[in-house]
C-alpha positions in Angstrom: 113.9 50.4 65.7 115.8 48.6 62.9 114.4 46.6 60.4 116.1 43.3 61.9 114.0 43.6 65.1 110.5 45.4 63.9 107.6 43.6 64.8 106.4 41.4 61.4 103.0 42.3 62.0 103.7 46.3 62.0 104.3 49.0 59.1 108.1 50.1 59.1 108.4 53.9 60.0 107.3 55.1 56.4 104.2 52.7 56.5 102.9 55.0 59.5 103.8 57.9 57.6 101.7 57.0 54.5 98.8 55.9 57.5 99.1 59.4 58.9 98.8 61.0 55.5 95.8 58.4 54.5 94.2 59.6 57.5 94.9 63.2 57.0 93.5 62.5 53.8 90.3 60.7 54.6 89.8 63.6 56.8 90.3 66.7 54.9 87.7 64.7 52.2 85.0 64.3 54.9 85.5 67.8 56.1 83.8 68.8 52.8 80.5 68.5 53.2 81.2 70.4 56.3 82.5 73.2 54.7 80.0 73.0 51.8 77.0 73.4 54.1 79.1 76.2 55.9 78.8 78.1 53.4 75.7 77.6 52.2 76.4 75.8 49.1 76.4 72.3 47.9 79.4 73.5 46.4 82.7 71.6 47.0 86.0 73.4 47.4 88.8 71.2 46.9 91.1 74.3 47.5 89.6 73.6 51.6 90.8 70.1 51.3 94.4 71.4 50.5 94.3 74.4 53.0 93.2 71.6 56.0 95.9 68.9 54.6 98.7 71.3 54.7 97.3 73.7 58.2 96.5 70.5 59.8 99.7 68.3 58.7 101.4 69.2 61.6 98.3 68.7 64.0 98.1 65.1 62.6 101.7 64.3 63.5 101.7 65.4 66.5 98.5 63.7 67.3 99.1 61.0 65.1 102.5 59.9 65.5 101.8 59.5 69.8 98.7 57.2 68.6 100.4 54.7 66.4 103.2 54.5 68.3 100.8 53.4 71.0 98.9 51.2 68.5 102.2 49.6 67.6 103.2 49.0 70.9 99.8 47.5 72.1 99.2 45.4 69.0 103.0 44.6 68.0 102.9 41.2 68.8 99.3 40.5 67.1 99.2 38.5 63.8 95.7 39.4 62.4 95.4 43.3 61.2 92.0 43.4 61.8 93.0 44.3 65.7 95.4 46.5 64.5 93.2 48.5 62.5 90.4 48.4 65.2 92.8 49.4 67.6 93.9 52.2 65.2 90.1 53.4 65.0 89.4 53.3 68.4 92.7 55.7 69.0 91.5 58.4 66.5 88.0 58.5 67.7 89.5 59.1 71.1 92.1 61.7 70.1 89.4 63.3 68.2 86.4 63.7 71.2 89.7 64.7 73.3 90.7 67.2 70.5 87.7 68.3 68.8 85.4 67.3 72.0 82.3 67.0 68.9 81.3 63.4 68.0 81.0 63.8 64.3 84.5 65.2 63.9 85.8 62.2 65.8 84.3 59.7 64.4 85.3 60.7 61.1 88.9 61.3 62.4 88.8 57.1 63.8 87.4 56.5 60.0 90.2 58.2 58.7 92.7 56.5 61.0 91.4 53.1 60.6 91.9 53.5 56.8 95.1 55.2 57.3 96.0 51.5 59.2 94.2 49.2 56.8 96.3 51.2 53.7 99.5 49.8 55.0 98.2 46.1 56.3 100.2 43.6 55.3 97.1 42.0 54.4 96.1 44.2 51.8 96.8 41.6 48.2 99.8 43.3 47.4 100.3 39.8 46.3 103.8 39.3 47.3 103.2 39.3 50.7 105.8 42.0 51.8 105.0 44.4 54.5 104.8 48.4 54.1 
């Protein structure tokens, strides 16, 4: 899609990317209690946030990049970014009980992808009004 005809209400393709790596992100972080109580310890490793950022970078692409392309396509045409990041929200908590089939897990993965979408909202006071 080229910049002339993208949908003014949608990231350009390196928007989504910094969405997917926000929601990696957000994901990796909430995983650490997780791990911490794993192991026994209040303890947080942020060496286990690396390891599941860069073992589960390709997992979120290829989960991620089907869901906002169908969170771009449902919500292209809709001015207010609050339905986009819904809509974003909504897609990760579904890829997540389809994926992880454990409720925690995907609601933390529909937190992580609604932030991932809110991070690159044109709405965010960048102040000059340009989209990501």
């Amino acid at each position: 899609m080229t910049e002339r005809n993208r949908s003014p209400y949608s990231p350009t393709v390196s928007g989504y990317a910094l969405a997917i790596l926000v929601a990696l992100s957000v994901f990796a972080l909430g995983l650490l209690p997780v791990e911490a109580l794993f192991n026994g310890t209040w303890e947080f490793h942020w060496s286990a946030v690396l390891a599941i950022m860069v073992i589960g970078a390709i997992p979120a692409a290829l989960i991620g990049v089907p869901g906002a392309a169908i969170v771009h396509f449902t919500t292209r045409g809709v001015a207010a970014q609050r339905w986009h990041v819904l809509a974003a929200t909504v897609a990760g908590v579904v890829a997540g009980a389809l994926v992880y089939q454990d409720l925690p897990i995907a609601l933390l993965l529909g937190l992580g992808t609604g932030l991932g979408r809110l991070a690159v909202s044109h709405e965010r006071f960048l102040g000059d009004g340009h989209h990501v």
